[in-house]
N, C-alpha and C positions, 0 to 999 in steps of 0.2 A: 562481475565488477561493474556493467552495464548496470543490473537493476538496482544494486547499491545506491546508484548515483543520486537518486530521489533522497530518499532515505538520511543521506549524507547533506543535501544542501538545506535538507530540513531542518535538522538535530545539531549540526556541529556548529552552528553559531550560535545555539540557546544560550549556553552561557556567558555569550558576550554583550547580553542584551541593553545591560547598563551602561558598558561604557561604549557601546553602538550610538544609542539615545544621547547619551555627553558628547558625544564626538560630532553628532550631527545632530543638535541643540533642539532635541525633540522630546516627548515624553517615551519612557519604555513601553507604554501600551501603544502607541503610534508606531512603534518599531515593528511590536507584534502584527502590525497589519499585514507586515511583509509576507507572513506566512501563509495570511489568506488568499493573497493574493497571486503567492505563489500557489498555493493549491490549483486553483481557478484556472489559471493560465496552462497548468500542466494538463488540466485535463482539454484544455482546447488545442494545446501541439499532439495529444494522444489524437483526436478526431481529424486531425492534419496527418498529423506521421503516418497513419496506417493505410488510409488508403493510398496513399504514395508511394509507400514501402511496396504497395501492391503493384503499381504501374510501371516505378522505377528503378523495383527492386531491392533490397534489404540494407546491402553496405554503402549504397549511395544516400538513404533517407539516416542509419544509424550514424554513419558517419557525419553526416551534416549536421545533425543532432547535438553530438558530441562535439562539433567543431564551435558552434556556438555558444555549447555551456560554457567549454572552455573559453570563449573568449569575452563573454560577459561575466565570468566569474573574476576572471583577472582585472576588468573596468570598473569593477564593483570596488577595487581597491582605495581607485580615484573619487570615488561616489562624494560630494561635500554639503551636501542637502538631501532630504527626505524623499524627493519626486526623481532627481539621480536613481537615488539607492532603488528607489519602486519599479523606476522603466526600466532599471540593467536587471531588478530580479524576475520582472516578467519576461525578459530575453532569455533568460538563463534558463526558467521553468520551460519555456516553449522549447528550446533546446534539449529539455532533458527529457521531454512530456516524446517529443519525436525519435528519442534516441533508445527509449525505455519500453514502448508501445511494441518494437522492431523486436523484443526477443521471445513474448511468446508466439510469437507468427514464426521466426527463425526457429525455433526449436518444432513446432506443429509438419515444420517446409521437411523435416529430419526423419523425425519419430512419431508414433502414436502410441495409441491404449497403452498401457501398463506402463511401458520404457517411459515415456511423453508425461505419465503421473512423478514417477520417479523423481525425474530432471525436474518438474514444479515443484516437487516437496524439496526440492537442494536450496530451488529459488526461493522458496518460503522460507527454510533456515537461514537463508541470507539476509532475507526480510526484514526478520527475527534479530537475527545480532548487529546488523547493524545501525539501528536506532539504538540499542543498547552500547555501541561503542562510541557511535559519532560523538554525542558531548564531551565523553572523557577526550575524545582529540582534538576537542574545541581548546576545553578548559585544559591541557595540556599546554597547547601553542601559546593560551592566554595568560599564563601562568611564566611563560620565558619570554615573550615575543609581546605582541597588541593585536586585535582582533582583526588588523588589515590582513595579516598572514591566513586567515581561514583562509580567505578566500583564494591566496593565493595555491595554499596546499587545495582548494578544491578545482584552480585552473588546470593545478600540476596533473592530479590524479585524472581531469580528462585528458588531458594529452596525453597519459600514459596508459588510458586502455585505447586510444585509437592506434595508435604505435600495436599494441598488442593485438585491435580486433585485423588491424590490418595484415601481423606478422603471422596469424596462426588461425581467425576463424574464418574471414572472409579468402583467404588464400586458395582453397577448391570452392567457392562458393556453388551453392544448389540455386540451380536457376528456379524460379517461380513459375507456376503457371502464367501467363500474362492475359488479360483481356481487354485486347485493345478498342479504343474507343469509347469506353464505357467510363461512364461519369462519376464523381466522386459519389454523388447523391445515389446511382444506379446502383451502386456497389451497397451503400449502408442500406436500400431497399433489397438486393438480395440476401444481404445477410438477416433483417431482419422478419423474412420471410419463412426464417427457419423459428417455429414458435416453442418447438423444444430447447433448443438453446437459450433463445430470450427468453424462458422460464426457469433457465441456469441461470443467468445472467440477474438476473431476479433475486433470484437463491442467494447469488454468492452476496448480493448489494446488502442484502437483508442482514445478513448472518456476519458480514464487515460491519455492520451497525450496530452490533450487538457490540463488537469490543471497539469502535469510537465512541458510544455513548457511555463505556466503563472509561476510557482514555481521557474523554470530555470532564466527568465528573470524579474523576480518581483525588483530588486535591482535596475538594469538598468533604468526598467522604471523610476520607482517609485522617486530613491533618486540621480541617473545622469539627467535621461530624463525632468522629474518634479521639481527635487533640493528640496526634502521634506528631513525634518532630521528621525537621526534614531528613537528618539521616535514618528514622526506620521506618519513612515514607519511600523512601526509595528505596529501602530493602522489600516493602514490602510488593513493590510496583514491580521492583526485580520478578517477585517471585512466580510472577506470572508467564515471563520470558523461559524461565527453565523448563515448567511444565511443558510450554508450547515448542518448545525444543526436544523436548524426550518423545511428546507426540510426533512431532515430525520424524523423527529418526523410525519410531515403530512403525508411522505410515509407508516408510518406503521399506522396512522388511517384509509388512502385509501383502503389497505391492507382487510379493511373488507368489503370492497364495491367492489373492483374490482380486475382482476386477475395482477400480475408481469408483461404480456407482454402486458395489455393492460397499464399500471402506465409508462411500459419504453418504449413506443411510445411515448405519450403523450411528458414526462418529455426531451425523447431526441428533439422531435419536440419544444418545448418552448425553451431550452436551444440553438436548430440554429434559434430561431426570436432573442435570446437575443447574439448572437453571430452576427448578421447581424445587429443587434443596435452595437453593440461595434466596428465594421466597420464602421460604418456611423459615428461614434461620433469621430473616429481615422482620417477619410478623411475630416468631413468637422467643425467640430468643438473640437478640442482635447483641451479642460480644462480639468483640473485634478477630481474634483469632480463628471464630468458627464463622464470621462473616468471608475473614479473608479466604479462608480454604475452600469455601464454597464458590468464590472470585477467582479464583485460581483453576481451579476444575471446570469451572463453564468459559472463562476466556483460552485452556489449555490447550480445547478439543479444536480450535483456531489452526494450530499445525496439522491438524488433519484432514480439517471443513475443506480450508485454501488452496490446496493444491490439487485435488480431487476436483470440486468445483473446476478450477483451469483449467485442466486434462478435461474432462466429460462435456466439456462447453466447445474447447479447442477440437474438438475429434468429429466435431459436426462441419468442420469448414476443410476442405481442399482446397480450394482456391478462395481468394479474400481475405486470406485469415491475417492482413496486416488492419483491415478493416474491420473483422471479428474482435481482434483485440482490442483497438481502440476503442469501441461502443463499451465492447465492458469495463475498460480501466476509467473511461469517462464516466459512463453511471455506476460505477462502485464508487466513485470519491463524490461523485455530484450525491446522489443519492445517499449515503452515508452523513455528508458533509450540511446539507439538507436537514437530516431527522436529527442529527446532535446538537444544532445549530434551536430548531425547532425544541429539545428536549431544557433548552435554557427558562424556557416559559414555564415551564411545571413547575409545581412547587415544589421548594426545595427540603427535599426530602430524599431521604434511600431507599425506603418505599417507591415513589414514585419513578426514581432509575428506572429499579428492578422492573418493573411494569411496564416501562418501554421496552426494554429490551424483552422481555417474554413475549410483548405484543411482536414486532418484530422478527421474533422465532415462531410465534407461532403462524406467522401468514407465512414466513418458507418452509414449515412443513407443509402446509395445506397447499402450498404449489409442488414441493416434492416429491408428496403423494398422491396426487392427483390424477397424474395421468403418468405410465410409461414413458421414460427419455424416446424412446424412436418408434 
């Protein structure tokens, strides 16, 4: 319910974007800044939260975390101008950026190999469906109620996991290693002192870029490039989430037959044959249908790249690992958020997508095979 939380403050007000912009006498692309902005910010409470989490411990950083989302989610009701809505959303991100960082260090403080992959691929299903549900309970609420209720229903839902991490995870809490005295700066230099990890860490940035630059440019394709309407644009955006769903469920059956680095060989090897099918079907035969299914098989292998990647990255830190996490949730969005952002410049074209993202996949295999994880 923790790493939902993202996910949620992202997605569940999309569809209130019109009457957001009416209500606070702005343009709806000026609305959408909100979201960049929240990105930005999340990834700077992840670079805060963790090594904190490290110093001060896990339910004191997650909970503070959550105490803030919650209470700038609920001020955000009040919000009656654009620089309101902007400072309570970057409270809310910093809040959620610190609350979100704390679980896979919590889960590493637990479990490792195998177990430790498992519990990421749960997290990745969660990932997974909750971008897929949040709008529907935007556009629910907005539908009986007005758009001030999002955010209420997203104050409510943090007080109702602190309530919960309080009632049942932090209750026997695992103490952390502690190392006292040691500076925030001290800690991000031993973590990245470890070059096999920051060569995951790498991996996983790369291979997330591959599906925000399909995320970035899916409208284009899909409903300029193809001229499909908006309801079988979003059937067909759906149909990338099932895939990535039924991979994750087989990733954590594999999980008892073999280990994370050999699943995320594999998984990234099949995802560049079905990334060199989605070039071929782009160069010499681009229908829509045989475009999509080749979109759907290379963003699919996603549930199995993502959790693999966390576990084989996680299993290098015993201690720091609130600071481990954070490096990587910050340069997966910064790094990500970066090259999609950059892929706006290219000409617009579906060729030229597909060619980012090949490029992309092809510099994490050449890190992934390059050298031995340990």
């Amino acid at each position: 319910m923790t790493i939902a939380l993202g996910p949620f403050a992202l997605d569940t007000y999309l569809p209130a974007f019109p009457v957001i912009a009416a209500s606070l006498q702005v343009s709806v692309h000026q609305v959408s800044l909100t979201i960049s902005v929240y990105i930005f910010v999340l990834a700077i409470g992840q670079l805060c939260g963790g090594p904190l989490s490290d110093h001060f411990g896990r339910s004191k950083i997650m909970l503070f975390g959550m105490g803030i989302f919650a209470v700038a989610s609920l001020l955000l009701v009040f919000a009656e101008n654009l620089s309101e809505f902007l400072i309570l959303r970057m409270l809310q991100a910093f809040g959620g950026g610190c609350a979100a960082v704390t679980v896979p260090a919590l889960i590493r403080d637990r479990i490792s190999g195998s177990e430790a992959a498992k519990f990421f691929s749960l997290i990745g299903l969660l990932m997974v469906l909750a971008p897929a549900l949040a709008p529907n309970i935007g556009a629910l609420i907005l539908n009986f109620i007005d758009w001030h209720y999002i955010f209420i229903f997203l104050g409510v839902y943090a007080l109702s996991v602190i309530v919960l991490l309080k009632t049942y995870v932090f209750r026997n809490e695992v103490k952390v290693l502690q190392q006292e005295k040691v500076s925030v700066w001290e800690r991000y230099k031993q973590v990245m002192s470890d070059h096999s990890a920051m060569r995951l860490m790498f991996i996983g940035s790369l291979t997330f870029s591959v599906l925000m630059l399909f995320i970035t440019h899916a409208s284009f394709i899909y409903q300029q490039h193809f001229g499909v309407s908006p309801q079988l644009f979003s059937i067909l955006f759906s149909s990338n989430v099932v895939l990535m769903l039924l991979m994750n469920i087989a990733n954590r059956k594999l999980l008892n037959h073999f280990t994370p680095e050999v699943i995320l060989r594999w998984s990234l090897g099949l995802q560049a044959c079905a990334l060199v099918l989605l070039l071929l079907v782009t160069l010499l035969y681009p229908q829509l249908w045989f475009f999509m299914a080749a979109v759907v098989l290379t963003i699919g292998f996603m549930g199995a790249i993502s959790p693999n990647i966390q576990a084989c990255y996680m299993e290098s830190f015993s201690t720091n690992t609130g600071t481990a996490a954070a490096l990587k949730g910050a340069t997966q969005f910064s790094l990500a958020g970066l090259i999609s952002a950059a892929s706006t410049l290219l000409p617009e074209s579906i060729l030229s997508i597909v060619l980012a993202q090949a490029l992309c996949l092809s510099i994490a295999l050449i890190l992934l095979w390059a050298k031995p994880y340990r």
